[in-house]
C-alpha positions in Angstrom: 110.7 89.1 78.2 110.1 89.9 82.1 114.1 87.6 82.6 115.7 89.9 80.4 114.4 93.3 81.2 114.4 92.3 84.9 118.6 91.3 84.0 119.3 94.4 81.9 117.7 96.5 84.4 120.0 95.0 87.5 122.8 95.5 85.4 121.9 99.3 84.6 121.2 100.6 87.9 124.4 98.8 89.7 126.4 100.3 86.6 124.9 103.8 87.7 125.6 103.3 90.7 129.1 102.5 90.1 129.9 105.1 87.5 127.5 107.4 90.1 130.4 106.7 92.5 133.6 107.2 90.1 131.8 110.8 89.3 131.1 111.6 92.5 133.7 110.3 94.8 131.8 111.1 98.5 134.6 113.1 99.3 137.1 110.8 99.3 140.3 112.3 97.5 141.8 108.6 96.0 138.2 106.8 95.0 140.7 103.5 94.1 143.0 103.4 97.3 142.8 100.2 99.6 142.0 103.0 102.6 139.0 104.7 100.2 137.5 100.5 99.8 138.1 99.8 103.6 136.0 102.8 104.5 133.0 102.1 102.1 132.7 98.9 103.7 132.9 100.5 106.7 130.2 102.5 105.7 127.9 99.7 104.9 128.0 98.2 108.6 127.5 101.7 109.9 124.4 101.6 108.1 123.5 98.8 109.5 123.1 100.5 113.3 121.7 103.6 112.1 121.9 106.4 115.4 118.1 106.7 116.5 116.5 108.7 119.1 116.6 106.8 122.4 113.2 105.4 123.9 111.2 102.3 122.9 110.0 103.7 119.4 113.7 104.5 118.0 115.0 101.2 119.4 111.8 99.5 117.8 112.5 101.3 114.3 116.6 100.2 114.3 115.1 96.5 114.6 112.6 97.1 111.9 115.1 98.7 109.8 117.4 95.8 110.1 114.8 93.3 110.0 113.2 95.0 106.8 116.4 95.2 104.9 117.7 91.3 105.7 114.0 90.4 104.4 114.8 93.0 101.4 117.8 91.1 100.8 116.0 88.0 101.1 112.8 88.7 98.8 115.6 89.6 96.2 117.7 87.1 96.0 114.4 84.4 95.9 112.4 86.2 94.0 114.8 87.2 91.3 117.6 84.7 91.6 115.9 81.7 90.5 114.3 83.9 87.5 118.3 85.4 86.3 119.1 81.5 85.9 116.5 81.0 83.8 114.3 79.0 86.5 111.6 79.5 88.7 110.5 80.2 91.8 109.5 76.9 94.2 109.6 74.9 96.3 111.8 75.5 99.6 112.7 79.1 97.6 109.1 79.8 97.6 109.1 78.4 101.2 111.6 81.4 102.2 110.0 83.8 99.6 106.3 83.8 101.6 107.9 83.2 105.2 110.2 86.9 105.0 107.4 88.6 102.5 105.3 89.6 106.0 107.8 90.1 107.7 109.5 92.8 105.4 105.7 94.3 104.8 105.1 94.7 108.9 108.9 96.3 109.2 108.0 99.0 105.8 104.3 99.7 107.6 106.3 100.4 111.1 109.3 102.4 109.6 106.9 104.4 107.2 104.6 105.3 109.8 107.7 106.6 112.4 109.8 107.7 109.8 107.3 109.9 107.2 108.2 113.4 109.3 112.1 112.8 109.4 111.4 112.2 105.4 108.7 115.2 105.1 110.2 117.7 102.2 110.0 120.8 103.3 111.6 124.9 101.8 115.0 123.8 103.0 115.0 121.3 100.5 114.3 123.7 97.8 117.6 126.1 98.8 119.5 122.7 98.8 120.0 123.2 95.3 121.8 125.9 94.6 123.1 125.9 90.8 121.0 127.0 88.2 120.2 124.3 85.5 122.6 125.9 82.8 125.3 125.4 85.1 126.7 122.1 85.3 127.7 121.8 89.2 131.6 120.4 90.0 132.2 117.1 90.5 134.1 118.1 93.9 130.8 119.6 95.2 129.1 115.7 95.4 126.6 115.2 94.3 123.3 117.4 95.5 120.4 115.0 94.6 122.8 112.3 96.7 124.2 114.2 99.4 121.8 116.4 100.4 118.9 114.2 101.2 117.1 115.0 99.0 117.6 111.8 96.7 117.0 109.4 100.1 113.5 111.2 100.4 112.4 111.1 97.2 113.2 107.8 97.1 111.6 106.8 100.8 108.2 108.2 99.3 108.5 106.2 96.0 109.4 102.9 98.3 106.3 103.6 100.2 103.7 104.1 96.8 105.2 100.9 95.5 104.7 98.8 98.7 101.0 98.9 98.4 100.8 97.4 94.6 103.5 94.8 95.7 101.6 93.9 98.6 98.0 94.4 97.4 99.4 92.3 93.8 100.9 89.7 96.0 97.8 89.3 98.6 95.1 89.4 96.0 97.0 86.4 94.0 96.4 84.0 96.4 92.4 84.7 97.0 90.2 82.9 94.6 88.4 86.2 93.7 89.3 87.2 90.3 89.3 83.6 88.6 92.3 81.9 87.1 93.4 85.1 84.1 92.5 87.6 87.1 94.9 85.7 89.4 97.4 85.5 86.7 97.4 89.0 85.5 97.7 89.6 89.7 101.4 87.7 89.2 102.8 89.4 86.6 101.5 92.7 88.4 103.1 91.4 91.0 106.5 90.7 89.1 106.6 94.1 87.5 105.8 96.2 90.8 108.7 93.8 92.7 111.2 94.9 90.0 110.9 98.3 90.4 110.5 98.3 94.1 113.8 96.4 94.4 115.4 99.0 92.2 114.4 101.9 93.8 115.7 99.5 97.0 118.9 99.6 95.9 119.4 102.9 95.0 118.1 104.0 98.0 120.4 102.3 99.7 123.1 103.6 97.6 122.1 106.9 99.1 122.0 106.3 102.3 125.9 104.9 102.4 127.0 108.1 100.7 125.0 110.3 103.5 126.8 107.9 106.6 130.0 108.4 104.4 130.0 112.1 104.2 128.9 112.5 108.0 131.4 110.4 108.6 134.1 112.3 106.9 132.4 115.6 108.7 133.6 114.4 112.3 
């Protein structure tokens, strides 16, 4: 049951995502043009060297970030690749899977700890969104739950909760404490806190292309 709510979910969020992006085109007038596609990929590897605030900590948090996300990248594909073909996770997979799962969990602890006031809410975000909720806003306005950074907080705080079940799920699995249903329970617990996490992953992702996009487009 996990394989095919773990598939259908996948499918769902990256066709949100997509139909998120028809909807709401980031600003771009022709969403299909080859110029449009050239610049979302452009987006991506602008993402990947995020500006930070010179000095040891901000050059320390771009090489978390990108060492976080490649181990992101990582834990998903081994974790849930194997599982999508119907298989397992083992041998030299499982190898990979435990060698990037510390290193992704030391790069979260470090980005949360230097990142949790840039992603502080505060009353701005409040007067972000300015149509009432009988009004349907315009699709040329973007999107304000995506755009306005509001979405990318929302989901940096929900990234955060779920790290300490996936870690705490994941830790507690190997220690012979709990006995051999404790342990078990512990892996599908595991499983299940993974899933979400890598979905809220993606669609926090998502959000932060659109925000490099639209400053992009604001130069």
């Amino acid at each position: 049951m996990f394989r095919i709510i773990s598939i259908i979910s996948f499918l769902v969020v990256l066709g949100g995502i997509g139909l998120h992006h028809l909807i709401f085109s980031s600003g771009y007038k022709n969403r299909f043009s080859l110029v449009s596609l050239l610049r979302k990929m452009l987006s991506l590897f602008m993402l990947l060297f995020l500006p930070q605030k010179p000095g040891p900590v901000g050059r320390l948090r771009k090489l978390a970030f990108l060492l976080g996300l490649l181990s992101f990248c990582v834990l998903l594909l081994t974790g849930f690749g194997p599982l999508s073909l119907g298989s397992r996770l083992h041998g030299y997979l499982l190898m990979i899977h435990a060698t990037f799962a510390p290193v992704f969990i030391a790069c979260a602890a470090f980005i949360a700890i230097t990142g949790a006031g840039q992603y502080a809410f505060n009353k701005g975000d409040g007067e972000q969104y300015r149509c009432p909720s009988w009004k349907l806003p315009k699709r040329t306005d973007g999107c304000w739950l995506a755009d306005t950074g509001i979405g990318a907080k929302a989901g940096f705080w929900m990234l955060i909760v779920m790290s300490l079940p996936v870690t705490l799920t994941m830790v507690l699995s190997m220690l012979p404490l709990f006995g051999p249903k404790g342990q078990e329970f512990l892996f599908h617990a595991h499983r299940w806190c993974a899933l979400v996490f890598g979905l809220t992953g993606i669609v926090e992702l998502y959000i932060l292309m659109r925000m490099e996009v639209l400053k992009d487009i604001k130069r």
